[in-house]
C-alpha positions, 0 to 999 in steps of 0.5 A, spaced: 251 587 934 252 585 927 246 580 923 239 579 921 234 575 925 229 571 922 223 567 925 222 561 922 214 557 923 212 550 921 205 549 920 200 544 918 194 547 916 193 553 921 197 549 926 204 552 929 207 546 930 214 549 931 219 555 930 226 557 930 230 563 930 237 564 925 241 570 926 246 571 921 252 573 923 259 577 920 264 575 924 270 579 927 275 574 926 277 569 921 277 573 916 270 576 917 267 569 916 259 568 916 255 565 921 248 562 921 246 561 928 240 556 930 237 559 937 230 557 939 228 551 937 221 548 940 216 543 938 209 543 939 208 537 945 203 533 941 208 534 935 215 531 938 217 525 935 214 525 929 220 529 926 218 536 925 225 538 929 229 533 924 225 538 918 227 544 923 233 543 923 234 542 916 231 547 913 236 551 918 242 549 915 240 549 909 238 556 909 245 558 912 248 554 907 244 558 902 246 565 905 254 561 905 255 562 912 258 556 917 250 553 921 251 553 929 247 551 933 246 553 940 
């Protein structure tokens, strides 16, 4: 397989809160588009609905953006 990984961490002091994967991909066709895939999103339990997936998720699409590839998730 083509790409790189990386392993995302949300903390809050020394407490993970949450974490995603994004591997970035060169496509095979259209014209060797880049991809960024979103994988693995988790969410510490006493953590969810306070917005860290929103934060996650931004972070994610932005870092893909950053990298001038097309976020996927999955």
């Amino acid at each position: 397989m083509r790409g790189r990984r990386g392993f995302y961490v949300a903390c809050d002091g020394d407490v993970v809160r949450g974490t995603f994967q994004l591997t970035l991909m060169t496509g095979l066709l259209q014209r060797s588009s880049r991809r960024a895939e979103v994988e693995g999103v988790r969410v510490l339990a006493t953590a969810r609905r306070g917005g860290i997936g929103r934060l996650i998720m931004a972070e994610a699409v932005e870092t893909g953006r950053e990298r001038r590839a097309v976020v996927w998730c999955s």
